[in-house]
C-alpha positions as CSV (number, residue, x, y, z in Angstrom):
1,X,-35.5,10.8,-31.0
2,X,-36.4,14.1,-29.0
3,X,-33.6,15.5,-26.8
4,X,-35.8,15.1,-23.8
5,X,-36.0,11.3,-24.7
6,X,-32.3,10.9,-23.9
7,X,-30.4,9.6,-21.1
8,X,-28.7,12.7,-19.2
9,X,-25.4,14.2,-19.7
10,X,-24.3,13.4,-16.5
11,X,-25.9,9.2,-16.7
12,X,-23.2,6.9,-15.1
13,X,-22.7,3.4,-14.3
14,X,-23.4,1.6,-11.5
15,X,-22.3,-1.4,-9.6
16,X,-22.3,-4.5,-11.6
17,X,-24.1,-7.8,-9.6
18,X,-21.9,-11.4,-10.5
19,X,-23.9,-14.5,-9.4
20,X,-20.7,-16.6,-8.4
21,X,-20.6,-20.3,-7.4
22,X,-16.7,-20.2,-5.8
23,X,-17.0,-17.1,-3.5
24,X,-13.1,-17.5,-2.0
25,X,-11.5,-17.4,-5.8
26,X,-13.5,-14.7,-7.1
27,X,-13.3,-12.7,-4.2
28,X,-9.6,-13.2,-3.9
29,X,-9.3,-12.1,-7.7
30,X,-10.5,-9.1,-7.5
31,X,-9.3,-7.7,-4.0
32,X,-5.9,-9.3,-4.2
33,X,-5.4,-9.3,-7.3
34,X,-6.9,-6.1,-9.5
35,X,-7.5,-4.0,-6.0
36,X,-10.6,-3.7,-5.4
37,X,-11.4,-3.7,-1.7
38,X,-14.6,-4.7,0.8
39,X,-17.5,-2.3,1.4
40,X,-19.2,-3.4,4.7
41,X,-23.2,-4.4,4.2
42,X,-25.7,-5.4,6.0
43,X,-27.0,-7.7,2.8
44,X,-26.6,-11.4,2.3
45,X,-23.9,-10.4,-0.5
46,X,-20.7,-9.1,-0.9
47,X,-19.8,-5.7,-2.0
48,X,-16.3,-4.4,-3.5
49,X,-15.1,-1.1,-5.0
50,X,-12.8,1.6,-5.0
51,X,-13.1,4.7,-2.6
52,X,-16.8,5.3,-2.0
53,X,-17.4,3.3,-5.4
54,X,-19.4,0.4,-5.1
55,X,-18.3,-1.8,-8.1
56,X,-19.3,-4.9,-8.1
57,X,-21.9,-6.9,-5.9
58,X,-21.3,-11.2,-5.3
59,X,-24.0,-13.2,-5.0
60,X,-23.0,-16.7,-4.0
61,X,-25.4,-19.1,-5.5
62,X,-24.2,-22.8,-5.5
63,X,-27.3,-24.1,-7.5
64,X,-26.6,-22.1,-10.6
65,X,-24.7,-23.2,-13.9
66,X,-21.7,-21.7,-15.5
67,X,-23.1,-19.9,-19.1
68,X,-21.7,-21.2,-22.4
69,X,-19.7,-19.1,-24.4
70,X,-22.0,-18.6,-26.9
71,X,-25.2,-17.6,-24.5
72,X,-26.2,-13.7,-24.5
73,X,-24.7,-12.4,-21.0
74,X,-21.6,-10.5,-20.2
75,X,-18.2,-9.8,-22.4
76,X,-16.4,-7.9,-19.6
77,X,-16.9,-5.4,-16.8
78,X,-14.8,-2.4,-16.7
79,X,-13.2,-0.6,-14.3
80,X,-11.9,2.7,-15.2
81,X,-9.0,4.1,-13.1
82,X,-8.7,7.9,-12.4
83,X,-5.2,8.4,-13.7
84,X,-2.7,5.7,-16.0
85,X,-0.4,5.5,-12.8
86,X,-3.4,3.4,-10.4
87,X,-3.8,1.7,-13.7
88,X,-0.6,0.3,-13.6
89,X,0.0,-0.7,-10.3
90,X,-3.6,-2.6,-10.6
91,X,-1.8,-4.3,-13.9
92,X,1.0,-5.0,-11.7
93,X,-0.8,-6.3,-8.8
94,X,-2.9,-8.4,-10.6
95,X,-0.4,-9.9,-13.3
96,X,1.9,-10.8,-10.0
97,X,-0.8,-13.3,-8.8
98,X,-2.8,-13.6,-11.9
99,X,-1.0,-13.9,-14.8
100,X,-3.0,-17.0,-16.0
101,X,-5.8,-14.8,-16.3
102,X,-4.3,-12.3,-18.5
103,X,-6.0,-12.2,-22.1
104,X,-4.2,-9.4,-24.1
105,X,-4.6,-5.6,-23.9
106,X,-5.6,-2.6,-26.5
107,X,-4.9,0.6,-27.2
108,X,-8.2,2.0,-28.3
109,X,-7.6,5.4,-28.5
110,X,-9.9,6.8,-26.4
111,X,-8.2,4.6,-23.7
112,X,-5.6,2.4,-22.8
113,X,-7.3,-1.8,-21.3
114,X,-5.9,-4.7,-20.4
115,X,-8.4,-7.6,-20.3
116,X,-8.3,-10.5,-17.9
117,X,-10.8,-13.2,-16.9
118,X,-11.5,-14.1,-13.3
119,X,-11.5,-17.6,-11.9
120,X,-15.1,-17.8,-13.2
121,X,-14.8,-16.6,-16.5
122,X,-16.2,-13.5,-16.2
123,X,-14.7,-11.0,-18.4
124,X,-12.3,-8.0,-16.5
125,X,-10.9,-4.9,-18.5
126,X,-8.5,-2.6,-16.5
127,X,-8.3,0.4,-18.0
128,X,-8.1,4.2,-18.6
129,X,-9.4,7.5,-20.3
130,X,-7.2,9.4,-22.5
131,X,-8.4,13.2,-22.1
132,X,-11.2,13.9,-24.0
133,X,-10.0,16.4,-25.9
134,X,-7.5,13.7,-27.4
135,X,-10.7,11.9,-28.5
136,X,-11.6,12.5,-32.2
137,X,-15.7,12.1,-33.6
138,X,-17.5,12.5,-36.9
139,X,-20.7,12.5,-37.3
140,X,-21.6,11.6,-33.9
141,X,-19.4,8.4,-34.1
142,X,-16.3,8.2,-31.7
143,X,-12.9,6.8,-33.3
144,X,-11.7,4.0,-31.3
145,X,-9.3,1.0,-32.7
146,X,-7.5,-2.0,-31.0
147,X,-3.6,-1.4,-31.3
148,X,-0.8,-3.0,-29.6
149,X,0.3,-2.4,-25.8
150,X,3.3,-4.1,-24.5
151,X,2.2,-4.2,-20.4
152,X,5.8,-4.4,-19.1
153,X,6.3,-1.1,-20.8
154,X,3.4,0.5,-19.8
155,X,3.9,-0.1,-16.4
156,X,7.1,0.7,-16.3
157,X,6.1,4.2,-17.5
158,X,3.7,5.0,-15.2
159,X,4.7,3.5,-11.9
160,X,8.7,3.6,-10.5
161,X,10.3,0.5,-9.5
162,X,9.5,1.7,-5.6
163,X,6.4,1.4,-6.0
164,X,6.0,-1.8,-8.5
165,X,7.6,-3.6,-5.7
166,X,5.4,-2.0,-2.8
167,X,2.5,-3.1,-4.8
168,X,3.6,-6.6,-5.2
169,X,4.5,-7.6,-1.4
170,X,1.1,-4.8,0.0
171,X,-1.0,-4.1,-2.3
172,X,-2.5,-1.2,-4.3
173,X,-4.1,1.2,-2.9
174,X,-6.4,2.8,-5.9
175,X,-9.6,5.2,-7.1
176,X,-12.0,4.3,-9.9
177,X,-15.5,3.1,-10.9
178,X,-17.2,0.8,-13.4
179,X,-16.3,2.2,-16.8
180,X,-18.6,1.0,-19.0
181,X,-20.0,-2.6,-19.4
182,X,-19.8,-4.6,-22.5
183,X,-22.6,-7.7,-23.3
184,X,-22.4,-9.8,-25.7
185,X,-26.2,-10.4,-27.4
186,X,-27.9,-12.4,-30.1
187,X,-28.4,-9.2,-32.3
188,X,-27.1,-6.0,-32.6
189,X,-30.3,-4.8,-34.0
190,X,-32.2,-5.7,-31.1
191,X,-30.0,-4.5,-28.7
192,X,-30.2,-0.6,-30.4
193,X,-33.5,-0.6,-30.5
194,X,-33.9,-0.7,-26.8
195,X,-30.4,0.8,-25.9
196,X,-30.5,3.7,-28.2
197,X,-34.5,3.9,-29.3
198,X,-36.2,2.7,-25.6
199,X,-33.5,3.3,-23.0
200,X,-32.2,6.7,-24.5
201,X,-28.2,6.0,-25.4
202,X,-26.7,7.9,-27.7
203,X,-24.8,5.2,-30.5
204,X,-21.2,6.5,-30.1
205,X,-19.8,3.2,-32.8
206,X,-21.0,0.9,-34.6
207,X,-19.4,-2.5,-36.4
208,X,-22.7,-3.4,-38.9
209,X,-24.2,-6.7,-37.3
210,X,-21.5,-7.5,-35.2
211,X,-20.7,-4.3,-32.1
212,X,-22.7,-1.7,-31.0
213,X,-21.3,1.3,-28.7
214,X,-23.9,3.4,-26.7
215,X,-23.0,6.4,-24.3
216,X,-24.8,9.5,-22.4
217,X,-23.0,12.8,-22.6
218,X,-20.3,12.4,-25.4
219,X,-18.3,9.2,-23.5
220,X,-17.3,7.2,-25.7
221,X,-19.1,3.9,-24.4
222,X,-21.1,3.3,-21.3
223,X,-21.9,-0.1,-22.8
224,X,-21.3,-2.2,-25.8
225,X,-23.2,-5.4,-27.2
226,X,-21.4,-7.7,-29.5
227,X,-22.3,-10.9,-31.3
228,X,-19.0,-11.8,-31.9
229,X,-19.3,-15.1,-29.9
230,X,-23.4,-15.2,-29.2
231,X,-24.7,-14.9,-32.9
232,X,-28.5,-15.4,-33.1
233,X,-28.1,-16.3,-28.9
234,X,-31.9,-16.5,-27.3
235,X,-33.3,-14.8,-24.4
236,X,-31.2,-15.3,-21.1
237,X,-31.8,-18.3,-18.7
238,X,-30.5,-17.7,-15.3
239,X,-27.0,-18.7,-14.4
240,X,-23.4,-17.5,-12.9
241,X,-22.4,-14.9,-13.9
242,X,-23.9,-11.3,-15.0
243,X,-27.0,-10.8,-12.7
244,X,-27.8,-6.9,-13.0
245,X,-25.9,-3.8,-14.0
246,X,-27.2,-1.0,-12.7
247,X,-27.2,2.6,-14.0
248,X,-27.1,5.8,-12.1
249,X,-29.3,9.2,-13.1
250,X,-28.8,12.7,-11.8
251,X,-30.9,13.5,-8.7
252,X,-34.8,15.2,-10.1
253,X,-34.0,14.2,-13.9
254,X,-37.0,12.1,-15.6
255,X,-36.7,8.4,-14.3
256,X,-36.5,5.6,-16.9
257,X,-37.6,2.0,-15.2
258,X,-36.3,-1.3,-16.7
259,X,-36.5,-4.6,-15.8
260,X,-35.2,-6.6,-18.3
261,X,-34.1,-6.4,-22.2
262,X,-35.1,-8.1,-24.4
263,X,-32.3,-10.6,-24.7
264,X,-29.4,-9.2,-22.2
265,X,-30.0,-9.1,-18.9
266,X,-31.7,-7.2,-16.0
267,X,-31.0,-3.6,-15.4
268,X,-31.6,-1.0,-13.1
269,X,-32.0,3.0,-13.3
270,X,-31.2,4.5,-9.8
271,X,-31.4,8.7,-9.0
């Protein structure tokens, strides 16, 4: 692929649109619980973010079903933290009132995640960037793994006992933005052609059939498409959960419009 084919170095994510059916629950999961907090809008919707970071965008619809787990739609949503410490008082907040939700957590090299699910089943991973000089690549492939984290001691080593409590009884108060996004798809092959060959992602990793790993400017992922549970899944029918993730371009660089892949979901490119 020419070089002027390619996303730009400086691509990012955008907010990430949930289609949700119980608006109290999930909205409670993720101010209460993992920090995010209320943008103000005008629209029919509900926003939530970090800062001036618009992260996610509810959509109540009542008429919609919840996906099976084997349908092509969303693994998780990331949210990346600025620093290990806001990671770990989001951990703390939302393992105080969530622990039910917790699924398990990895050290993956690159970063540090701990994965949860929120009252609609939509996948959650909390997480943060080592620095990137700490990150190690060959041949244009980034190394990433899944080791163990113990969160009580991860926590404990980032945040003091002050503030673990603080957090607990108030609240965090935290930065970040969506990470990266990770779908889970009928075919990995599918999903590179139009990532990597149509979109313009760089593949960062790659697990054969099952995991893909795409990024702009030398991340490590910006999304990731898996089969692990979806095998052979057909095109998307509408229901809860993902609606649109959206991805952010520099300001005058070469616009890419997308409305759909081919079995994932809907995108958009914004400058």
């Amino acid at each position: 692929m020419n070089v002027l084919d390619k996303l730009p170095a400086q691509t990012d994510m955008g907010a990430v649109r949930l289609r949700v059916r119980d608006m109290k629950a999930v909205y409670d999961f993720y101010t209460t619980g993992v920090g995010l907090q209320e943008i103000p809008t005008d629209n029919n919707e509900t926003w939530l973010g970090l800062g001036d970071k618009l992260i996610l965008i509810l959509e109540h619809d009542a008429t919609l079903r919840h996906p099976s787990r084997t349908e092509a739609g969303l693994f998780h949503v990331a949210v990346l933290f600025d620093n290990p410490h806001d990671l770990a008082l989001s951990l703390v907040s939302t393992m105080a009132r969530y622990q039910e939700r917790y699924t398990g957590a990895g050290d993956h090299l690159v970063s540090e995640a701990f994965y949860f699910a929120d009252p609609e089943g939509n996948g959650v991973e909390l997480y943060h960037d080592r620095p990137r000089e700490q990150w190690q690549w060959n041949n244009g492939h980034v190394a990433m793994d899944t080791l163990y984290i113990d969160p009580v001691a991860f926590i404990k080593k980032h945040a003091t006992d002050e503030e673990i409590g603080k957090t607990i009884t108030e609240g965090p108060n935290l930065t970040g933005k969506v990470g990266h996004v990770h779908l889970q798809v009928g075919d990995v092959e599918t999903a590179h052609k139009f990532y990597v060959k149509a979109l313009g992602f760089d593949e960062t990793s790659r697990f054969g059939s099952q995991a893909l790993f795409v990024s702009a400017g030398g991340y490590h992922h910006h999304m990731a498409m898996n089969t692990w549970n979806s095998a052979g899944a057909s095109p998307r029918q509408k229901t809860l959960g993902l609606g649109v993730v959206n991805l952010t371009v520099p300001e005058g660089a070469d616009h890419r419009s997308c409305t759909r892949s081919p079995q994932v979901l809907g995108h958009r490119i914004k400058q």
